[in-house]
Biopython code that builds the backbone (N, CA, C, O; Angstrom):
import numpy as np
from Bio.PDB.StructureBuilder import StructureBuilder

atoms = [
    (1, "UNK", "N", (88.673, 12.985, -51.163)),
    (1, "UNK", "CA", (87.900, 12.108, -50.330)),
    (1, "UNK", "C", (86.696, 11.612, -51.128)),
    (1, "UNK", "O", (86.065, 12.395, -51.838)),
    (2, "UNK", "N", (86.418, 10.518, -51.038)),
    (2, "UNK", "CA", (85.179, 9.794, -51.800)),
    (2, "UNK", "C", (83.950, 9.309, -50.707)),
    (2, "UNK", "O", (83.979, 8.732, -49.620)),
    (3, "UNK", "N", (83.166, 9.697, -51.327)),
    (3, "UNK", "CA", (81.762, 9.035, -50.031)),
    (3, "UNK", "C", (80.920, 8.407, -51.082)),
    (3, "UNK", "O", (80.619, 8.617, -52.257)),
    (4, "UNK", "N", (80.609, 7.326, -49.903)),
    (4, "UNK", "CA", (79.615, 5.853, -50.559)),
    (4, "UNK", "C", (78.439, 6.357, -49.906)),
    (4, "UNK", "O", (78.536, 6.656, -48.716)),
    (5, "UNK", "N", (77.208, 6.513, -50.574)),
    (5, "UNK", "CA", (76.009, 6.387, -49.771)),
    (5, "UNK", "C", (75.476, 4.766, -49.927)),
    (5, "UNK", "O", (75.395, 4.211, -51.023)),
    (6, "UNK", "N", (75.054, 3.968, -48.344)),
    (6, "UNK", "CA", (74.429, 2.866, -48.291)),
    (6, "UNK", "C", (72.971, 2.953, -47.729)),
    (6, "UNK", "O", (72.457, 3.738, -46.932)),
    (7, "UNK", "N", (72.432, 1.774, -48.483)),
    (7, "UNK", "CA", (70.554, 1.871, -47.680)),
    (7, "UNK", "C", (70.270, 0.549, -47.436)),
    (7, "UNK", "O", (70.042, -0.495, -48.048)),
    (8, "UNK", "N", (70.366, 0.965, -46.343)),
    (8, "UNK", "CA", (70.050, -0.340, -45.468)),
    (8, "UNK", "C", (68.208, 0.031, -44.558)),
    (8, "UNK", "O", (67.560, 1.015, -44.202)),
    (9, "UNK", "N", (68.065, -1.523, -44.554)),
    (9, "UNK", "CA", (66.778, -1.777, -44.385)),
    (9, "UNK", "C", (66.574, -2.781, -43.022)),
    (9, "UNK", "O", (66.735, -3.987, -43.213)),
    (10, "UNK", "N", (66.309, -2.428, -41.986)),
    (10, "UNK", "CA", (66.247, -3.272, -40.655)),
    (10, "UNK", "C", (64.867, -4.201, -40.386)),
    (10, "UNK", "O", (63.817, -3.619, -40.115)),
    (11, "UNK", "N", (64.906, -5.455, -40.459)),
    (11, "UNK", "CA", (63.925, -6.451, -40.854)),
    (11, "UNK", "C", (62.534, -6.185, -40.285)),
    (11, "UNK", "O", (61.499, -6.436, -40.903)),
    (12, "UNK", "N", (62.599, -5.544, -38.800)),
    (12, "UNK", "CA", (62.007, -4.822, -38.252)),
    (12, "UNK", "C", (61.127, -4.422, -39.568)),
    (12, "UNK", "O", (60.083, -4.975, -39.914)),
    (13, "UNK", "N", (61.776, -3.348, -40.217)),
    (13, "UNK", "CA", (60.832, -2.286, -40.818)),
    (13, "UNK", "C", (60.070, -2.633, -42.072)),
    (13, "UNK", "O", (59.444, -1.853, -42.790)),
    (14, "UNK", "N", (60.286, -4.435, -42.272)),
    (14, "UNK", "CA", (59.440, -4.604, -43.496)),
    (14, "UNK", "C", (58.259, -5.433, -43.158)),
    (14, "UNK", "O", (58.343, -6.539, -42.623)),
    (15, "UNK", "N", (56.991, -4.760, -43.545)),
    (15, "UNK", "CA", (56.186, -4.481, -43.535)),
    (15, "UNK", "C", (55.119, -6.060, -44.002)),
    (15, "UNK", "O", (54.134, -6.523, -43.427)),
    (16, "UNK", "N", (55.877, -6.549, -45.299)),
    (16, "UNK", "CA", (54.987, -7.360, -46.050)),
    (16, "UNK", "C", (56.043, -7.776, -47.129)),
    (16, "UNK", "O", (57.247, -7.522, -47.109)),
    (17, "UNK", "N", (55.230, -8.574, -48.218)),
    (17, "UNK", "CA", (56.102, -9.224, -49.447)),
    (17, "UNK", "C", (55.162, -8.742, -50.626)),
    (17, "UNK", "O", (53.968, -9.022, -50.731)),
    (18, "UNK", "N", (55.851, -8.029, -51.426)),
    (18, "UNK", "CA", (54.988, -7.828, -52.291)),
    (18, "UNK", "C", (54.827, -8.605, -53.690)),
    (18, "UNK", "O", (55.817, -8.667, -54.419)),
    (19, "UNK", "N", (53.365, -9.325, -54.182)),
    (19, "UNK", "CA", (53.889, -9.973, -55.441)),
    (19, "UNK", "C", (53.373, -9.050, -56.654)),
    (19, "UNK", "O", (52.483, -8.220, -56.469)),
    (20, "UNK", "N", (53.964, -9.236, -57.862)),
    (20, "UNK", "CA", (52.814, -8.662, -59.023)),
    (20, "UNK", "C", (52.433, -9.191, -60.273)),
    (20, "UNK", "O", (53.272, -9.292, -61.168)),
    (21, "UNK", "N", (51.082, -9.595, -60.461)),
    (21, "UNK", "CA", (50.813, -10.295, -62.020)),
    (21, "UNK", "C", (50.909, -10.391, -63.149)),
    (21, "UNK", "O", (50.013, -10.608, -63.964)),
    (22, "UNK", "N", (52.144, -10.220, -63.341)),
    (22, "UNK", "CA", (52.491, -9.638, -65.322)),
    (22, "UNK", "C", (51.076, -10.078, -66.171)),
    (22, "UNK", "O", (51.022, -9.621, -67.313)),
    (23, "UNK", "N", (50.256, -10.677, -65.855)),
    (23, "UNK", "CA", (49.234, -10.917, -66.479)),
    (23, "UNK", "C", (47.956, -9.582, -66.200)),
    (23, "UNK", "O", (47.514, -8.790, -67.033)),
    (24, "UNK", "N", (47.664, -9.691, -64.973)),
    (24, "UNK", "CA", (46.686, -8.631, -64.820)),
    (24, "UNK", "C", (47.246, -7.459, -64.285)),
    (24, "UNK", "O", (46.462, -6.510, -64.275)),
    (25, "UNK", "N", (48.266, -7.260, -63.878)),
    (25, "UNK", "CA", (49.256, -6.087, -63.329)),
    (25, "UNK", "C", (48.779, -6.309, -62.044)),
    (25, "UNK", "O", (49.398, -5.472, -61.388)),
    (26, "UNK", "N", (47.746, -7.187, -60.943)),
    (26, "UNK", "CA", (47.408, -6.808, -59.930)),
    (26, "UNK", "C", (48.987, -6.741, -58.793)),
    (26, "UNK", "O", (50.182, -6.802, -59.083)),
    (27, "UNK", "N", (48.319, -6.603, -57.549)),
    (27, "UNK", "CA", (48.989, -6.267, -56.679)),
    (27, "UNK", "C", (48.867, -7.154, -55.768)),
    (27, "UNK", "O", (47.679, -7.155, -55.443)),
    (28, "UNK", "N", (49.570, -8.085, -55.038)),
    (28, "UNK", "CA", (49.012, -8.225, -53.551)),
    (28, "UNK", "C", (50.568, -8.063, -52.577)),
    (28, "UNK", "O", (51.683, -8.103, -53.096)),
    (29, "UNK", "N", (50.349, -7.907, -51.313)),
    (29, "UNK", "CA", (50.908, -7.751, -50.112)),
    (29, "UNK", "C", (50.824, -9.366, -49.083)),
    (29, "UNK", "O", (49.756, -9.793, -48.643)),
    (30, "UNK", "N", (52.027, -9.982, -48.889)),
    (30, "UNK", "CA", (51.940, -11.375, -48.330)),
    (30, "UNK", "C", (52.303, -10.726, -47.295)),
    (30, "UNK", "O", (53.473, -10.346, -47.278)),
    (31, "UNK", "N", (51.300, -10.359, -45.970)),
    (31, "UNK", "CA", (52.079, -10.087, -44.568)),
    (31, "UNK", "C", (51.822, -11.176, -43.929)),
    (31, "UNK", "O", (51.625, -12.251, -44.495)),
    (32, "UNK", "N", (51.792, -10.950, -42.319)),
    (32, "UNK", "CA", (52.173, -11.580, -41.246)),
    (32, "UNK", "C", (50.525, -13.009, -41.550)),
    (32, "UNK", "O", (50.541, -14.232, -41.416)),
    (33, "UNK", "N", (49.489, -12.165, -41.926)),
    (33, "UNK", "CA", (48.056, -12.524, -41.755)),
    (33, "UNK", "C", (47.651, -13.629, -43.187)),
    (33, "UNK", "O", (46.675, -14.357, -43.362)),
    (34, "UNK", "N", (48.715, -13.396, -43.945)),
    (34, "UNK", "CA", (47.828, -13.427, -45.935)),
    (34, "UNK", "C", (47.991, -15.556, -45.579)),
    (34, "UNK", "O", (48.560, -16.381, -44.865)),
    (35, "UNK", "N", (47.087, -15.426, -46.617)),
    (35, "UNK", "CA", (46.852, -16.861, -46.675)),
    (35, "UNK", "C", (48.092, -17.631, -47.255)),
    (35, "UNK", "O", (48.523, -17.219, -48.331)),
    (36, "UNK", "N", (48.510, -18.351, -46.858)),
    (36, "UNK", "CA", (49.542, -19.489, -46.788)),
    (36, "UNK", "C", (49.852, -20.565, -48.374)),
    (36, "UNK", "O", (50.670, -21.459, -48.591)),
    (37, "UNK", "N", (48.879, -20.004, -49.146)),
    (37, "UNK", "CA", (48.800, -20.300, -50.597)),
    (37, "UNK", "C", (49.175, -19.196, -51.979)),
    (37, "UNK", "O", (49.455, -19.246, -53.176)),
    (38, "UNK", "N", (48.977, -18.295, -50.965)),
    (38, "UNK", "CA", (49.053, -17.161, -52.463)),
    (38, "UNK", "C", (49.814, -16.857, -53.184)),
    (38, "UNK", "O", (49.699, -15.916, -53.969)),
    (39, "UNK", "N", (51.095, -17.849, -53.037)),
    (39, "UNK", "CA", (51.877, -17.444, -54.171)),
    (39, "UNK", "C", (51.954, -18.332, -55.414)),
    (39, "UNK", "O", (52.781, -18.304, -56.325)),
    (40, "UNK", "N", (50.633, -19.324, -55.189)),
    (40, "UNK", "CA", (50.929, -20.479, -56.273)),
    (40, "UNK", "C", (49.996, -19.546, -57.766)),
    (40, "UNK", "O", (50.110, -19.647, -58.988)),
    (41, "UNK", "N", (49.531, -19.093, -57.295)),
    (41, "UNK", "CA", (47.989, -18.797, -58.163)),
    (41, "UNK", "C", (47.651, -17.143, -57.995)),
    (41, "UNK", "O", (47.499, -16.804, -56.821)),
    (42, "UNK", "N", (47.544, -16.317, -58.770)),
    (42, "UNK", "CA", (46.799, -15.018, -58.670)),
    (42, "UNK", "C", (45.632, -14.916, -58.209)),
    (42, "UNK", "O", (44.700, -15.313, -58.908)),
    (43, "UNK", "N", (45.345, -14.275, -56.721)),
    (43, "UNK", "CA", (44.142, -14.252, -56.711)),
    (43, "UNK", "C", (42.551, -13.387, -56.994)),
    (43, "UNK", "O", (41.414, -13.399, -56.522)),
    (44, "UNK", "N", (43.375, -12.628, -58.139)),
    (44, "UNK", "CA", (42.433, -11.127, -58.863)),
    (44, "UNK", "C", (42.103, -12.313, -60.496)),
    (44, "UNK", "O", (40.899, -12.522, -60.640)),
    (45, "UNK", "N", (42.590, -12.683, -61.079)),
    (45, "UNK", "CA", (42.947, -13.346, -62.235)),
    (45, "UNK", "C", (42.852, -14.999, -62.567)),
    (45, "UNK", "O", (42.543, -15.643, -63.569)),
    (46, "UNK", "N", (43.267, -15.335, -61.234)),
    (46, "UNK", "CA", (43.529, -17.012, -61.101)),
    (46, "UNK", "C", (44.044, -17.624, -62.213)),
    (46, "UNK", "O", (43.566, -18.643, -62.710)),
    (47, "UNK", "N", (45.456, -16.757, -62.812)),
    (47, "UNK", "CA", (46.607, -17.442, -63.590)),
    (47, "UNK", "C", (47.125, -18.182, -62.724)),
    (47, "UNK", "O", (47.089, -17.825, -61.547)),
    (48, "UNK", "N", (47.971, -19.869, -63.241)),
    (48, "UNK", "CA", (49.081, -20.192, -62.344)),
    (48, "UNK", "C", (50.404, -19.265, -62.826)),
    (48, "UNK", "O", (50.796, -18.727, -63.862)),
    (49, "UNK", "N", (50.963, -19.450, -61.061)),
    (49, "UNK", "CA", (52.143, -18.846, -61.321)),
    (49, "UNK", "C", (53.590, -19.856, -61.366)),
    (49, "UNK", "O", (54.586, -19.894, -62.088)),
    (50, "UNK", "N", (53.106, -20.616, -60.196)),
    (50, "UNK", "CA", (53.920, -21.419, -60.316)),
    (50, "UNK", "C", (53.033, -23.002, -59.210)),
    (50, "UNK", "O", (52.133, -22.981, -58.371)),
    (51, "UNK", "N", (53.870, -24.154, -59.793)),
    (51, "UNK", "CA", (52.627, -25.436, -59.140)),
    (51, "UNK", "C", (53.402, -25.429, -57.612)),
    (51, "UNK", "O", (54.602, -25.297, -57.372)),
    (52, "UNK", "N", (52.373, -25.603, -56.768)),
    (52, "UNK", "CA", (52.948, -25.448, -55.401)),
    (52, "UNK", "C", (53.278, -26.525, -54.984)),
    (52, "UNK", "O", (53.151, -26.561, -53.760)),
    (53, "UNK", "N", (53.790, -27.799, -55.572)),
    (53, "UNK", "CA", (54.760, -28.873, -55.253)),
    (53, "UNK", "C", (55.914, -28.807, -55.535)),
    (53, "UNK", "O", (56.576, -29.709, -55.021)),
    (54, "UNK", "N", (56.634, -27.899, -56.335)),
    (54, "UNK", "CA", (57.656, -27.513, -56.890)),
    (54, "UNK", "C", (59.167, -27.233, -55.795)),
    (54, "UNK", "O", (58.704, -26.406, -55.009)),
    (55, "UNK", "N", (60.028, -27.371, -55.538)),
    (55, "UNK", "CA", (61.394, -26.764, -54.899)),
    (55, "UNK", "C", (61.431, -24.875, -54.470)),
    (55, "UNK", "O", (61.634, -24.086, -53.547)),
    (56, "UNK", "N", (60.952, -24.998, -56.386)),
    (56, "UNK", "CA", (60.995, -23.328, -56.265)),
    (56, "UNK", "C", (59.313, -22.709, -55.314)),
    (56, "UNK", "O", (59.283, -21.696, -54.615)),
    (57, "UNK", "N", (58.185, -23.577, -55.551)),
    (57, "UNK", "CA", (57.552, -23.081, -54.644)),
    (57, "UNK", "C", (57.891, -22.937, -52.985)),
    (57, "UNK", "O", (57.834, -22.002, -52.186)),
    (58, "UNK", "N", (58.207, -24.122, -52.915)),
    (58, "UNK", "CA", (58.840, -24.263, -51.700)),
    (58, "UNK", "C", (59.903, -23.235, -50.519)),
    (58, "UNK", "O", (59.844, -22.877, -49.343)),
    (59, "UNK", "N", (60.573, -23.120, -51.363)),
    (59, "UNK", "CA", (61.505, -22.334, -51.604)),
    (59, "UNK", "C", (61.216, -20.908, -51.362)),
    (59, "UNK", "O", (61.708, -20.265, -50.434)),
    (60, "UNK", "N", (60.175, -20.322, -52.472)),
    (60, "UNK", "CA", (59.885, -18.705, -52.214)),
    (60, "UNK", "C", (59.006, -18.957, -51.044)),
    (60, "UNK", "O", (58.931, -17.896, -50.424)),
    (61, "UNK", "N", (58.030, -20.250, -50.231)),
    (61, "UNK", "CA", (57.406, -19.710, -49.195)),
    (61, "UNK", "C", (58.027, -19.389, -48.399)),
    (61, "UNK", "O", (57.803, -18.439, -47.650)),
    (62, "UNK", "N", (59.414, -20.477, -48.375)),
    (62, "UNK", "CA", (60.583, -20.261, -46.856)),
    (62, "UNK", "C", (61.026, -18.793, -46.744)),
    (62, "UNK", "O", (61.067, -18.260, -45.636)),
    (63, "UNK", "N", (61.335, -18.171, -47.785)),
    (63, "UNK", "CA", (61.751, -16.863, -48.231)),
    (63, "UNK", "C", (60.883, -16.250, -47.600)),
    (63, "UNK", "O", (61.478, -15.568, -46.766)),
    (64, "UNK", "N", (59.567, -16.070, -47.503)),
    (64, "UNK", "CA", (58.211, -15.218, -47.175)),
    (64, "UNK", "C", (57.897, -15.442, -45.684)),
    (64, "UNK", "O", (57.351, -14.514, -45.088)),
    (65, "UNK", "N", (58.111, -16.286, -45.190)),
    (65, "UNK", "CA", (57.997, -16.799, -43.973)),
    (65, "UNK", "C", (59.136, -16.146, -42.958)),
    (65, "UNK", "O", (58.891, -15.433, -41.985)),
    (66, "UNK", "N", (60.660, -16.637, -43.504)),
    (66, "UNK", "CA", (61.520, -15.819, -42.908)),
    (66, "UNK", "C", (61.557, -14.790, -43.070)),
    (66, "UNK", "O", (61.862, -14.359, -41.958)),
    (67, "UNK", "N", (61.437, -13.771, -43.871)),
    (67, "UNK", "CA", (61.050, -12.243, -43.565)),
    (67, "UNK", "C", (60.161, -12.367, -42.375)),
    (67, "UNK", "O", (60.451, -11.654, -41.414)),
    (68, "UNK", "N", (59.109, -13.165, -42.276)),
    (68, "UNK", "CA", (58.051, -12.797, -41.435)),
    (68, "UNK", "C", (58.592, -12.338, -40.062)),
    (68, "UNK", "O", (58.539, -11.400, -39.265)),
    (69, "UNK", "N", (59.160, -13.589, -40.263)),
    (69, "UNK", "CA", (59.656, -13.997, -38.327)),
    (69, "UNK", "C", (61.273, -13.827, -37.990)),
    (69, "UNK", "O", (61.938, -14.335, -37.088)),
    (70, "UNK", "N", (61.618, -13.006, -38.958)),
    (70, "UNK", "CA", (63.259, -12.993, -39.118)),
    (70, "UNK", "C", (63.278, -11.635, -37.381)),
    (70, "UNK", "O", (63.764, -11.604, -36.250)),
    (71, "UNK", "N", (62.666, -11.036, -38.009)),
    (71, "UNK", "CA", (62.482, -9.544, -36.869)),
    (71, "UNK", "C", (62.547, -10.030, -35.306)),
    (71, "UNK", "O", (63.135, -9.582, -34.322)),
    (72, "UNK", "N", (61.639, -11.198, -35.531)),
    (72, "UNK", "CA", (61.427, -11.311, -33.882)),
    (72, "UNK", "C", (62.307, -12.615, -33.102)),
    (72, "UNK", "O", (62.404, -12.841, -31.896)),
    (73, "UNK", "N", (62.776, -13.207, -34.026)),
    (73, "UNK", "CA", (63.955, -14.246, -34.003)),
    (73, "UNK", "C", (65.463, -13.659, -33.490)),
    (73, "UNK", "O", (66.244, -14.147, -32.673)),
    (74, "UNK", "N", (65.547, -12.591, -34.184)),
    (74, "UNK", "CA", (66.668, -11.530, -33.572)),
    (74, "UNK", "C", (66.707, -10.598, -32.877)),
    (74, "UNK", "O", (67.673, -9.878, -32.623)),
    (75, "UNK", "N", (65.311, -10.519, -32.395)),
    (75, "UNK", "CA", (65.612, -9.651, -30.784)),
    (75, "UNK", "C", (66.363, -10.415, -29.675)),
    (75, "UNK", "O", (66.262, -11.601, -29.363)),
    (76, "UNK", "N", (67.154, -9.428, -29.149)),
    (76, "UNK", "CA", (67.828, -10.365, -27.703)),
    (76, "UNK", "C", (69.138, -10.456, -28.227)),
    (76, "UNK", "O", (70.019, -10.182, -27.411)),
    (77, "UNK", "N", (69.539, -10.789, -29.457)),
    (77, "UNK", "CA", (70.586, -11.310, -30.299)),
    (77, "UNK", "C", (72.032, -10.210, -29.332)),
    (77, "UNK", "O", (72.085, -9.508, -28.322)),
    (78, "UNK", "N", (72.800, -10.579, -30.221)),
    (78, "UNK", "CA", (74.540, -9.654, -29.893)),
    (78, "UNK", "C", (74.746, -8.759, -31.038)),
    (78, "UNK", "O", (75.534, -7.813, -31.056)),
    (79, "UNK", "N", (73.896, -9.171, -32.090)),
    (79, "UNK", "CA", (74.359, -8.101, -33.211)),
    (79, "UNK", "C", (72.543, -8.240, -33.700)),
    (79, "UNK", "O", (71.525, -8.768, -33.252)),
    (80, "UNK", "N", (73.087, -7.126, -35.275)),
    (80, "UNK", "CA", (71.694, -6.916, -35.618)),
    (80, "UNK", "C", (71.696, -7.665, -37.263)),
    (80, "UNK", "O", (72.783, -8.207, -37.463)),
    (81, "UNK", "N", (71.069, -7.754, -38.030)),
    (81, "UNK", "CA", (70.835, -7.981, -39.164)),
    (81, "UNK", "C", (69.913, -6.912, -40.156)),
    (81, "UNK", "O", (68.728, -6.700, -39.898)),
    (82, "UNK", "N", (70.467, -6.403, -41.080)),
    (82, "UNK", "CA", (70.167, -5.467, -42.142)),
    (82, "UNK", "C", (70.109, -5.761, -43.549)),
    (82, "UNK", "O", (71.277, -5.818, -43.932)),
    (83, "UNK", "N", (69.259, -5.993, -44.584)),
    (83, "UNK", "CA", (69.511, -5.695, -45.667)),
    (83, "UNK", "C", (69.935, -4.766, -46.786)),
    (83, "UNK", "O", (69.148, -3.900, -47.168)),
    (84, "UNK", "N", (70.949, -4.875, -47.249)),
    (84, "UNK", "CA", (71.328, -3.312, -48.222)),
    (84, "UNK", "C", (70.538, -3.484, -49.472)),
    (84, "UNK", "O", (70.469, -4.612, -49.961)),
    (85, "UNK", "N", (69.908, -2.429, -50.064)),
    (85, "UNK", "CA", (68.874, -2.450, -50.640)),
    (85, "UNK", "C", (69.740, -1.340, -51.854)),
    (85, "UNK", "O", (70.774, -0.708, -51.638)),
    (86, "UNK", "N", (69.090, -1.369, -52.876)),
    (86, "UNK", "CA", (69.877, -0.241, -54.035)),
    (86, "UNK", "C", (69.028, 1.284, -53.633)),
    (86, "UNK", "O", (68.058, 1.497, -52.906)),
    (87, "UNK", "N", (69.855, 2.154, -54.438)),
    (87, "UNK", "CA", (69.605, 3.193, -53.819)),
    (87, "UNK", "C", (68.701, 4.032, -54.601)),
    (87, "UNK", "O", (68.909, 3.863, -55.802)),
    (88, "UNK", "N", (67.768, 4.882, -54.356)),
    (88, "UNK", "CA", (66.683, 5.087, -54.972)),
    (88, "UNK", "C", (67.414, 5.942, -56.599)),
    (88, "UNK", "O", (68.611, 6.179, -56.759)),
    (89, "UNK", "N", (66.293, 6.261, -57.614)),
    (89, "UNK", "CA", (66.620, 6.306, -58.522)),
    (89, "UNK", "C", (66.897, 7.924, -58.719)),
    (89, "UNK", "O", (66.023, 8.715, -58.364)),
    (90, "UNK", "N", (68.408, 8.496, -59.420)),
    (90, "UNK", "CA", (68.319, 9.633, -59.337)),
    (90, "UNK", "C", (67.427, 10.421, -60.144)),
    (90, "UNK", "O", (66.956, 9.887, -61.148)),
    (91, "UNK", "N", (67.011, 12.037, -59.763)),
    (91, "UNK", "CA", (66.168, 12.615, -59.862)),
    (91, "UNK", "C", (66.819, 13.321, -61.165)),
    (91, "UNK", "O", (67.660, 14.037, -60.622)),
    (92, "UNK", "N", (66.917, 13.509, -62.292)),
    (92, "UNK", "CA", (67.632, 14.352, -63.759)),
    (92, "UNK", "C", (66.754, 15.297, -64.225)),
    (92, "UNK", "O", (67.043, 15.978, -65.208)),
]
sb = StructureBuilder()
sb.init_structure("model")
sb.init_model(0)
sb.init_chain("A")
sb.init_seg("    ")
for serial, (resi, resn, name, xyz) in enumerate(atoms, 1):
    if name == "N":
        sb.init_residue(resn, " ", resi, " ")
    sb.init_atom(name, np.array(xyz, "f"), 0.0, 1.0, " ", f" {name:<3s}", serial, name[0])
structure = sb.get_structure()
C-alpha cells in the first residue's frame, strides 16, 4: 500500500501576501488594509520593482486582491476551494 501526504490550504486561512527585497532583504505583508501601491516600489529601500503600468503589474495586483476577497466570495458556495501547497521540508 502507498500513501500520498497532501497540504492543502483553505483561502479562509491566508492571512496576507508576502513580498521580499532581494535588495534590502526587507519584508512586507500585503493584507486586507496595505496600501494599494506597494508592490511597484520597496517601501524600506525605495528600489523599483516593477513600473506599475505594466500587464505584469497589473496582473500581480489582481493576484493580491483575489486572495483578498477569494474567502468571502465563496461562502454560501456548493463546494469549497483549496490550494495544495508543497510539503514542508524534511527534517535529516
Amino acid at each position: 500500500m502507498t500513501y500520498e501526504s497532501k497540504y492543502l490550504i483553505d483561502l479562509g486561512d491566508i492571512l496576507g501576501v508576502q513580498i521580499v527585497c532581494h535588495h534590502c532583504k526587507s519584508k512586507i505583508i500585503l493584507t486586507q488594509e496595505s496600501e494599494k501601491g506597494m508592490i511597484a516600489t520597496c517601501p524600506l529601500c525605495n528600489r523599483d520593482w516593477m513600473e506599475d503600468t505594466t500587464e505584469e503589474y497589473q496582473s500581480l495586483k489582481q493576484l493580491v486582491k483575489l486572495v483578498r476577497t477569494a474567502s468571502s466570495i465563496l461562502k454560501g458556495r456548493k463546494f469549497s476551494l483549496k490550494l495544495e501547497i508543497a510539503p514542508p521540508p524534511t527534517q535529516s
